[in-house]
N, C-alpha and C positions, 0 to 999 in steps of 0.2 A: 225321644225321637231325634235323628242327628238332622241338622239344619242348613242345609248348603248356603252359604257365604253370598251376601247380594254380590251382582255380578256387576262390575268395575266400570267405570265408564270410560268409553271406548279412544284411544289416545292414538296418537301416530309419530313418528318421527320425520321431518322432514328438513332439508338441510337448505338453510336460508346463506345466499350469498349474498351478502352486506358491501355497499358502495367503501365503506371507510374497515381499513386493516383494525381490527380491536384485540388487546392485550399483546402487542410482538405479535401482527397477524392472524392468527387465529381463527378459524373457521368458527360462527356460531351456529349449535345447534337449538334450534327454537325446539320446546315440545308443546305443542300447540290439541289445548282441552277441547274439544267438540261443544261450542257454545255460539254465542249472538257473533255475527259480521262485526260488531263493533269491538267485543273482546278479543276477535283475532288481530284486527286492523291494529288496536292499542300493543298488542302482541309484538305486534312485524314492526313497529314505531319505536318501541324500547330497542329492541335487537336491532334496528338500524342505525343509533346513536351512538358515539363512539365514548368511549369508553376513559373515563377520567387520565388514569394512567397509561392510556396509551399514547404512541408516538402521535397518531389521530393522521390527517392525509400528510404525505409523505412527497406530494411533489415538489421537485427543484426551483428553488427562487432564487437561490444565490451561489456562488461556489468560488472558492481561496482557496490561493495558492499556498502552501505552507511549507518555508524553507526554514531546516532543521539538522542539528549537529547532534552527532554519538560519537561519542570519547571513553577513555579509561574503561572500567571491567563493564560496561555495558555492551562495547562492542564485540562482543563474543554471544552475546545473543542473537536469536536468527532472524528469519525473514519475519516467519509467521509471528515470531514473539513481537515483535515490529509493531508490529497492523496491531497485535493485539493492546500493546504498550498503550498508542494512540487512540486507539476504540477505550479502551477506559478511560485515559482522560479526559476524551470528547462529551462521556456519559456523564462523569465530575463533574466537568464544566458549565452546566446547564445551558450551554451552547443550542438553538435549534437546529440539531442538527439531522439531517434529510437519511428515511431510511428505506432500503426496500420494501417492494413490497411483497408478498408470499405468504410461506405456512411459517419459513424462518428468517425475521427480517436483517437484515447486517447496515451498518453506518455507509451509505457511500462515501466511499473514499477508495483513496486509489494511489499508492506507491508507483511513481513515473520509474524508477528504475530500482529494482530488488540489490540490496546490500551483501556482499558474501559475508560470514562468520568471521568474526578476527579482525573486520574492514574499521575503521577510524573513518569518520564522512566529517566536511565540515559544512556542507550543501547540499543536506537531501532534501528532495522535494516527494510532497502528496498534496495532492486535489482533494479538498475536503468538499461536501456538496450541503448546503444547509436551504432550510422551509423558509428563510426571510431573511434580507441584508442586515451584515452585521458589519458595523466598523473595525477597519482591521485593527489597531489598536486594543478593543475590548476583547475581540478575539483572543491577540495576545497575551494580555492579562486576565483573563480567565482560564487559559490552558496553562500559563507556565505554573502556578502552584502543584500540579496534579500530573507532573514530570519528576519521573527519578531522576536521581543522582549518576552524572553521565548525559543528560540530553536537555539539548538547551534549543531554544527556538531563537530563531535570527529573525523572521520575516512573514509579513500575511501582505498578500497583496491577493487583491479583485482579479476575477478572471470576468471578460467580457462574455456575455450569452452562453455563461457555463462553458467554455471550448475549453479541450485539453489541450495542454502545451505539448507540441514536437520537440525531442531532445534533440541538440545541435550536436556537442560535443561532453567529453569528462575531461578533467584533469586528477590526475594522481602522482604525489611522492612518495618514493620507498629511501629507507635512511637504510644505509648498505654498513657505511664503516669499511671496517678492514675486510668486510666477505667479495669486496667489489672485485677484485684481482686486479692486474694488470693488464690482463686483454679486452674489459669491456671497452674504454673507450675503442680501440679499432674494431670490437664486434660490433657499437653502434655507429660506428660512420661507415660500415660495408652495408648495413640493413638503412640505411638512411641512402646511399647510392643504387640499393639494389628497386629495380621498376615491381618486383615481386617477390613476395617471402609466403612458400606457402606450408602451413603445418598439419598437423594432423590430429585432434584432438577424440578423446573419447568421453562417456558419461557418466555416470556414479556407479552403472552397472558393469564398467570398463569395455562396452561395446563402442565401437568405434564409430566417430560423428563423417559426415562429408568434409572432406581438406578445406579450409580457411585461407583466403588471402588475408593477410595480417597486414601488407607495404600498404595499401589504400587507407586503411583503420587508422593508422598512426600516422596524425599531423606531424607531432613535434617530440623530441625523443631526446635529451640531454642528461648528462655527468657532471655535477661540481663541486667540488666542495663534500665528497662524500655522498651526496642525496641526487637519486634518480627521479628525472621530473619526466613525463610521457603525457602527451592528450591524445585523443581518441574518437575519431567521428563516428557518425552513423551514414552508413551508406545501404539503400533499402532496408529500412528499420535493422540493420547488422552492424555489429562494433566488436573492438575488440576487448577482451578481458586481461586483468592485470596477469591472469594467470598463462594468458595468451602471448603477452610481451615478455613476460619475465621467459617462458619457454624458449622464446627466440633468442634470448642473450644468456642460455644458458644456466639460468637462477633457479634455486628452487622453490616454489611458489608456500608448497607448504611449511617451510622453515622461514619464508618473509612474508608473511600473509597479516601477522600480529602489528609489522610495521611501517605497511600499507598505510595511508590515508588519502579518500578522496577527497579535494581539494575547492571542487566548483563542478558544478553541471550546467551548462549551457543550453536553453533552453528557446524555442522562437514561437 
């Protein structure tokens, strides 16, 4: 005689939303057995505990500034490879370092101004955001090991009540040599007399952007000795790009883009 299977005791799923992020975020799902108040309570008590290996709460207690140079074949890497460069180190480091919160949590941090491909920087800056004060010093010396070859760290300094820095100005030199010609210096002292220079720029899709005043963008614009020095303010979070000045004087941005370096970022 066939004997039907005792029947199961009866389970449910139900999705506990947990105070603290566990595992990189993660939602925990309890399965919670039909038993005593006391074995669910014990239940909901494990699943609210955060979790050995997790980052565990994630809010901001501290946050540095972190100024930093790219040189030689690393500066052909890009934006994104950037952030991602820095987010491993940060993980090396055993830095506490502060992360979102969500299903997918990421380092906060935050590159003040995106680097073009080919760019040489001797002063970029990112806002790191870290769970507890850490002396900049140590800081220092726990990321530089876990930097490739190509990026060297200059500077950590405190940022007061977490605030992000407003960028003031850049500086950038381009080493020309003999591609300079003879007529830039009178193209830059007609663009340095002129009250506005305006151009016309397009985007990666070669659709065309709204015209640029470039004359307000550029403080200071000089030739000597072979090497072209320009700074560049921001006016309503707008500035202008190396790739914007060099258009103005004629140059082609993608055949000097390798010998680009920015210089200093100005920051208040």
């Amino acid at each position: 005689m066939k004997r039907w299977p005792e029947p199961r005791q009866p389970t449910s799923w139900t999705r506990d939303v947990a105070s603290t992020p566990l595992q990189a975020g993660k939602r925990l799902y309890v399965r919670r057995l039909s038993g005593t108040a006391a074995e669910r309570e014990n239940l909901q008590t494990l699943a609210k505990a955060p979790h050995s290996g997790s980052p565990g709460v994630t809010h901001t207690r501290h946050a540095v500034l972190l100024t930093f140079a790219i040189d030689g074949d690393l500066r052909f890497i890009s934006h994104r490879d950037t952030v991602r460069m820095l987010t491993r180190a940060l993980a090396r480091s055993g830095l506490p370092v502060a992360y979102s919160q969500g299903f997918n949590p990421h380092v906060k941090m935050a590159l003040l101004l995106p680097r073009p491909v080919g760019l040489a920087t001797d002063g970029d800056l990112a806002v790191i955001h870290l769970r507890e004060t850490c002396d900049p010093d140590h800081i220092t010396s726990q990321l530089r090991p876990h930097l490739p070859e190509g990026a060297c760290i200059l500077g950590v300094q405190s940022l007061e009540d977490c605030r992000r820095p407003e960028l003031a100005s850049v500086t950038y030199e381009l080493e020309l040599g003999a591609e300079a010609g003879v007529n830039l210096p009178s193209i830059i002292r007609n663009f340095l007399d002129s009250n506005s220079v305006i151009i016309q720029r397009q985007d990666r899709l070669g659709q065309k952007k709204p015209p640029l005043d470039v004359r307000p963008l550029v403080q200071e614009l000089g030739f000597e000795n072979g090497t072209l020095t320009f700074l560049t303010c921001f006016v309503d979070n707008r500035t202008a790009t190396p790739r914007d000045v060099l258009s103005v004087l004629s140059l082609p941005w993608e055949d000097l883009r390798h010998r680009t370096g920015r210089r200093n970022i100005g920051w208040q």
